[in-house]
C-alpha positions, 0 to 999 in steps of 0.5 A: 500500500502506498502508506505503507511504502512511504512508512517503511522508506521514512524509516529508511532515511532515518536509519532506523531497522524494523520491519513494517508489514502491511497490505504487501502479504501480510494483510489482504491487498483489497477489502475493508480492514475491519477489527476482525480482519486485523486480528486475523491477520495479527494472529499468525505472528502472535497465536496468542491472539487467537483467542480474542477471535470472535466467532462466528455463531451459525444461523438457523435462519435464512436472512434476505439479502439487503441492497442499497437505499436512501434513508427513509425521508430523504428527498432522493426517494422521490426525484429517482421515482420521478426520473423512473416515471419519465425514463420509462415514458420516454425510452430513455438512458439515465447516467449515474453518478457516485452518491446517495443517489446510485443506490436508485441502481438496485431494486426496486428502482433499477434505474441508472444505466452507468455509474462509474466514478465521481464527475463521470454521469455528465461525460458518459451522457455526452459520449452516449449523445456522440456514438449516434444514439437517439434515446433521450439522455439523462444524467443525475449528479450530487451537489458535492459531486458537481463540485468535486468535478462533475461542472468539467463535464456540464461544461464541455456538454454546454459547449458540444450542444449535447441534448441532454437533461442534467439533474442535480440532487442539491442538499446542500452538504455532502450527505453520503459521507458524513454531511461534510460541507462543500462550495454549495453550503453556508458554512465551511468546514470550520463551522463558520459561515461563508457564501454558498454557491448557487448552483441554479445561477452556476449552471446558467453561468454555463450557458445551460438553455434551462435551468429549473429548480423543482421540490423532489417531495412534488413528484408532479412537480418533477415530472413536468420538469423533466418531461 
């Protein structure tokens, strides 16, 4: 791992002779380190740790399998319903994005084509919109994600004269990693109030033809404006 790496060439030019141990052999190269991975893991060099090992207790019961979804109340819930109900009328594609909102890529909802990586929903729509595709495009992108780099993408789909409907799920924080603030929120990540970027205002910036902000929990209201 590269923290590893950059561990061990520390203690190197300090001169300092130990062994540091990491994801190259010693933990798995992929996956969460969870206390009972590291335990494992630790246990090998010290077996006396093996007793501290939980163990797993069989079930009797078969647990249904759980995906992804918006918490109960949250706004996304009815704009992806929304999205569904034009998608479907229109044959169209949505392009998903890295959110709270990827999760209307599971059941029931199953409703983005592509979610690859943040900034990507707007590009790929664009890309879709150049291969000779004549379905109705949609891309969907968080807030924070618009601003991590997904405005690159609105902007070159600006300039390309790209037929699409861009929609942007505006909570104003950066929800699905801990309400962390960004650009389109009042206060930094300090606490202290600062200017929040209108994002109305930065996509007509642009040069979108249209821009609409809409209630997502006024499912007629966001269905007229996607339509």
């Amino acid at each position: 791992g590269v923290v590893e790496g950059l561990i061990k060439q520390l203690l190197h030019d300090e001169g300092i002779e130990v062994e540091v141990v990491g994801r190259s052999g010693f933990l798995p190269m992929e996956g969460e380190l969870s206390t009972q991975v590291v335990l494992t893991s630790l246990a090998a060099l010290y077996p006396a740790l093996e007793k501290s090992l939980s163990k797993s207790v069989p079930l009797d019961i078969d647990i249904p399998i759980r995906t992804r979804t918006q918490c109960v109340g949250c706004s996304y819930r009815g704009l992806l319903h929304a999205l569904k109900l034009i998608a479907r009328k229109t044959h169209g594609i949505v392009t998903g994005d890295i959110g709270c909102y990827d999760a209307g890529s599971f059941l029931p909802l199953e409703l983005q084509s592509t979610i690859y990586c943040m900034g990507s929903s707007i590009p790929i729509a664009n890309g879709i919109a150049y291969s000779g595709s004549k379905q109705p495009l949609f891309s969907i992108i968080g807030d924070s994600t618009l601003f991590h780099n997904g405005i690159l993408g609105l902007i070159n789909a600006v300039h390309n004269a790209v037929d699409m409907v861009v929609v942007i799920c505006d909570n104003r924080t950066t929800a699905m990693t801990g309400f962390q603030p960004h650009p389109g929120s009042d206060t930094n990540i300090s606490g202290k109030p600062v200017v929040a970027i209108d994002i109305a205002r930065l996509a007509s910036s642009v040069g979108a033809t249209s821009t609409q902000v809409v209630n997502p929990y006024h499912i007629s209201e966001v269905t007229e404006a996607l339509d």
